[in-house]
N, C-alpha and C positions, 0 to 999 in steps of 0.2 A: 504494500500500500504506500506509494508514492504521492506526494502531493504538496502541495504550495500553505493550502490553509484547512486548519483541522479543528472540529467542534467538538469538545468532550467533557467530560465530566472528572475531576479530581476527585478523590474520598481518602482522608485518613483519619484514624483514631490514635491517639497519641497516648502514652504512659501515661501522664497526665488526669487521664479519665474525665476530662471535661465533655467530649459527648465525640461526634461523630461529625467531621466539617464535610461539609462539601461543596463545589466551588463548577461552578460550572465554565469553563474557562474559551476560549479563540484562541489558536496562533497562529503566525503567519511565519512562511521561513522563505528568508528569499536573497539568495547566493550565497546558503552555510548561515545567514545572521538569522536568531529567533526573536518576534516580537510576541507578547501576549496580552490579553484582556481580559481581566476577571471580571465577569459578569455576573448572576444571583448566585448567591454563595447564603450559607447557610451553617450553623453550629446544632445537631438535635443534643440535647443534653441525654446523659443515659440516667434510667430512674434507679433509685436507692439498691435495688432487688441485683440489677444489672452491675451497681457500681461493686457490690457486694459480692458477687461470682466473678469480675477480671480482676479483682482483686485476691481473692482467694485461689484461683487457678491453677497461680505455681506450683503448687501443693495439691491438686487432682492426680487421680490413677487413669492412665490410658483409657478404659473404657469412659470416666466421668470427663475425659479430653475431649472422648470421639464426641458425647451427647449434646457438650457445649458448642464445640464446632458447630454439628448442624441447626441446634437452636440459635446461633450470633448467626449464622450464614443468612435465618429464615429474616430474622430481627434488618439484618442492614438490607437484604435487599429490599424489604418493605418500606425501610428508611428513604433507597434510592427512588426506588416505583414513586413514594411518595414527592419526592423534591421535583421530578421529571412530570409529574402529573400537574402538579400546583402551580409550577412556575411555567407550564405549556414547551416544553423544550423541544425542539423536532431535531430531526435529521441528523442525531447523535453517530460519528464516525466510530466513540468508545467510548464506555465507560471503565475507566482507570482507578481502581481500588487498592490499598494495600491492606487490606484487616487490621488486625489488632495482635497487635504482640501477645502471648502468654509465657513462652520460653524462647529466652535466647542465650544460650551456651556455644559459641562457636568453638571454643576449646576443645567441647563433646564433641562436634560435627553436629548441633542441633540447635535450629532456630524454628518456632512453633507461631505464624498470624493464622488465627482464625478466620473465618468468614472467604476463604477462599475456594470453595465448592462449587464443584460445575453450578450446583442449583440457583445462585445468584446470576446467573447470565439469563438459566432457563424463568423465573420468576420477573425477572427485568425485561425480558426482550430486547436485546441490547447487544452487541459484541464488550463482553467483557477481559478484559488484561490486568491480571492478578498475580497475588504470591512471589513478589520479586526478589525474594531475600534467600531462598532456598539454594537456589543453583549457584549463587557463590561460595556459599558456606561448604558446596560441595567439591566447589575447587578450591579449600581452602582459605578462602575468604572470611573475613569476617560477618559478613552478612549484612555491613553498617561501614559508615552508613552510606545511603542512595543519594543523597540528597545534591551533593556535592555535585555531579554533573549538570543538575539546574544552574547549579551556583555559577559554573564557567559559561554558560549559555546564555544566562539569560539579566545575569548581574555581575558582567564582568566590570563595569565600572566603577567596582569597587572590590578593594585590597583586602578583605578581610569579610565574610560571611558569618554572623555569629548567632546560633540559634536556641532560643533561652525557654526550653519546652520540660518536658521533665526530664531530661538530662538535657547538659547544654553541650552542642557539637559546632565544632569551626570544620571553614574552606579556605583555601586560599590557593594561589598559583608557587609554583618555588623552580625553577631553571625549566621550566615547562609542564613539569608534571603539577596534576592539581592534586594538593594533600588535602585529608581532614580524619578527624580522629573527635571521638566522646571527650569530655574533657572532665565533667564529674554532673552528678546529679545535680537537680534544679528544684522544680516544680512536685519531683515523686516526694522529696521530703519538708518541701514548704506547704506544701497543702495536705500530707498529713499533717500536720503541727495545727494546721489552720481548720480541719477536719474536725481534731479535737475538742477545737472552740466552738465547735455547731456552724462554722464560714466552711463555702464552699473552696476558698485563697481569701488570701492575705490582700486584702484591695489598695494596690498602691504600694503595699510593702509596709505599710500604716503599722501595723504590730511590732514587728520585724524592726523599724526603726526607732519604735520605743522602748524597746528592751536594752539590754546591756552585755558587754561582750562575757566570754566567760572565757578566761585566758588556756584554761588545763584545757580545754573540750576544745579548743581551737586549735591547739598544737597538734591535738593527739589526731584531728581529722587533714590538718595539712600533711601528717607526717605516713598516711595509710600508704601503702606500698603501690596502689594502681597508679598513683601521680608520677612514679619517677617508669613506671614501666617502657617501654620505647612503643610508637604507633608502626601500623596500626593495633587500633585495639579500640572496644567500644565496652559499653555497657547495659544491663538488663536490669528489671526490678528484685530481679536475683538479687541483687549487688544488694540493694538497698535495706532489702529486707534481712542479709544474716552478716551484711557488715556495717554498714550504717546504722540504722535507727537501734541494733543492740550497743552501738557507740553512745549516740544520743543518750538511750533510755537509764545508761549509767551513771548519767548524773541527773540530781535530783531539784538541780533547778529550774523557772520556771519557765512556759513555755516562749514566752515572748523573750527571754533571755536565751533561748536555745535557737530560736529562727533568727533574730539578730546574730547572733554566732555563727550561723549556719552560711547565711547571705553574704559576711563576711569570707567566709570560709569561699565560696562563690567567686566573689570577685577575686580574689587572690590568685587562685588559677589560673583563672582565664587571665589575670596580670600578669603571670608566670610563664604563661602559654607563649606571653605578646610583646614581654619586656626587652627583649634582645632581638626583636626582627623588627625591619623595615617600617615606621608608623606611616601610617595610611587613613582610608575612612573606611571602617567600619559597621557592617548592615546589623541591626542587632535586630530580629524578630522572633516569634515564638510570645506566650504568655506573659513571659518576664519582662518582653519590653514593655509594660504597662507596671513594672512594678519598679517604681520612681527610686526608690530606696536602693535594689540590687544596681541600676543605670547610674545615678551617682556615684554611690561604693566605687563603682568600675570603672567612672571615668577618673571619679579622683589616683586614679592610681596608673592611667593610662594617660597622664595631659598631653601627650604628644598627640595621639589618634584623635580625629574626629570621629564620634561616635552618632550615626544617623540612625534613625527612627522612623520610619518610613507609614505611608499612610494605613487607615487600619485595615484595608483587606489583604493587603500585604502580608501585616504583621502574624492576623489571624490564620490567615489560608495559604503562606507561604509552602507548607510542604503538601498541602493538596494540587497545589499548584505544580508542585514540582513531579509530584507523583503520574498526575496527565500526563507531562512532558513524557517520564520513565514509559509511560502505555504507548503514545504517539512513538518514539522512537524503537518500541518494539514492535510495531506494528511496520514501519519503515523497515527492520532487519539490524536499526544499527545502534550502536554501542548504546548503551546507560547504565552502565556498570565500572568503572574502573579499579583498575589492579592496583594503583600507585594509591590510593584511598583506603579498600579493604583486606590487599594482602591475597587476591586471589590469582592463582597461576598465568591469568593474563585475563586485559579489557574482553568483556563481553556484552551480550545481548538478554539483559534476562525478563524472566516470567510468562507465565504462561496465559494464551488466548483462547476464552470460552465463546461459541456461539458466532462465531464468524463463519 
């Protein structure tokens, strides 16, 4: 499938668990340059029940794996039926999904999104292009992230991509090849903390900012062993749940002093990450660019970089955004995968095409 300009539809669901974006997107591609247009774009929140099961998942048996699979498969494609129904969408070239994370072990050779079932294509009526994270993992790949070949396509006018979702992951260019690599969690454990309080996050960072540092619990989370690890390398809610938050929960102070710690702990990284390379301007999207407190933090410790915030469909539907892209260019045959990003045996073409 060859062609100049493509109508599709993005869908991701992020660690995060804020709900299901989806982004109905245009691109136009004309001599190698991508342009694109987010048009009605939309957030479904998931109910209690739901936020309660991808939460808990990590910790299912195979068969309690397989039953949720085909329950989330039935749940989004009725999501998508829905958005394509409501907002009258015609003459869809693809609908481009990634599911939803529940295991990602690439060490294992195993990475688990839900919701990738032939039945979402058949339920939709639609050519669907899914499950893009397998086939690297099986070349060795990390599985992580995808995101990154948006980033040289379609935002190359800027030096630095930084995505502040529930983990936060950087792009950038380096003697040609484009790197990116997880850099530490975000959002999995600020909105647990925020979760606690009866908030869905921390609005603004507003909590976060009025708590107080806690010096031992800072050291002890800049000093975790994945920081100095070499990329690539990414991370899962694995991570969070048997190394993180049993970090956290060891001390016993109080929460708005542990997210303030935490956010701290955030920017430091990513200043770490940024402190010896080249300053530039910087894309910060994802959740967190709304959370005034961690963008602060970050730039007070980056004053060389300009740090740009970009409009809010942007910020919100950035990686459903990117995910279209991932379906359009495999639908074309070509690359959205690279080697120099996840570590797998060579650039490829991944995911697979239902209903075409």
């Amino acid at each position: 499938m060859i062609g100049e300009n493509y109508n599709v539809l993005g869908i991701m669901s992020g660690t995060s668990l804020d709900g299901v974006d989806l982004a109905h997107i245009i691109f136009a591609v004309n001599n190698g340059k991508w342009s694109y247009t987010i048009s009605e774009c939309q957030t479904v929140a998931y109910s209690d029940e739901w936020v309660k099961q991808l939460k808990e998942a990590v910790n299912y048996t195979d068969d309690e794996l397989a039953r949720l699979n085909t329950e989330y498969t039935l749940l989004l494609a009725s999501i998508i039926k829905t958005f394509i129904e409501d907002n009258a969408i015609k003459d869809l070239d693809a609908v481009c999904s990634h599911g939803h994370t529940i295991l990602h072990q690439p060490a294992n050779g195993l990475t688990l999104q839900i919701g990738n079932k032939k039945e979402i294509a058949d339920i939709v009526n639609e050519t669907v292009v899914c499950d893009f994270r397998v086939q690297d993992v099986k070349m060795g790949g990390q599985g992580a992230p995808l995101v990154p070949i948006g980033d040289r396509l379609l935002f190359a006018d800027y030096t630095y991509c930084l995505n502040l979702g529930g983990f936060s992951n950087i792009s950038f260019e380096d003697n040609g090849k484009r790197l990116a690599f997880d850099i530490c969690a975000v959002n999995t454990v600020l909105n647990y903390y925020a979760n606690s309080l009866g908030l869905p996050y921390d609005d603004g960072g507003k909590i976060a900012a009025g708590g107080k540092m806690i010096p031992e619990l800072f050291n002890k989370l800049n000093a975790l062993e994945f920081y100095s690890m070499p990329f690539p390398k990414s991370l899962g809610f694995e991570y969070v749940k048997e190394v993180l938050l049993p970090l956290m929960e060891s001390y016993n102070d109080s929460i708005q002093d542990k997210m303030h710690t935490f956010t701290k702990h955030v920017a430091l990284q990513i200043s770490n990450v940024l402190k010896d390379m080249p300053t530039g301007k910087l894309l910060v999207t994802g959740g967190g660019a709304y959370n005034a407190f961690l963008v602060k933090s970050l730039g007070d410790l980056l004053p060389e970089n300009t740090v740009v915030i970009p409009d809010d469909k942007t910020i919100q539907y950035k990686e459903a955004l990117i995910f279209a892209l991932l379906g359009v260019l495999k639908l074309r045959g070509e690359v959205n995968v690279l080697s120099s990003v996840t570590g797998a045996s060579r650039d490829h073409s991944s995911g697979i095409v239902f209903g075409d």
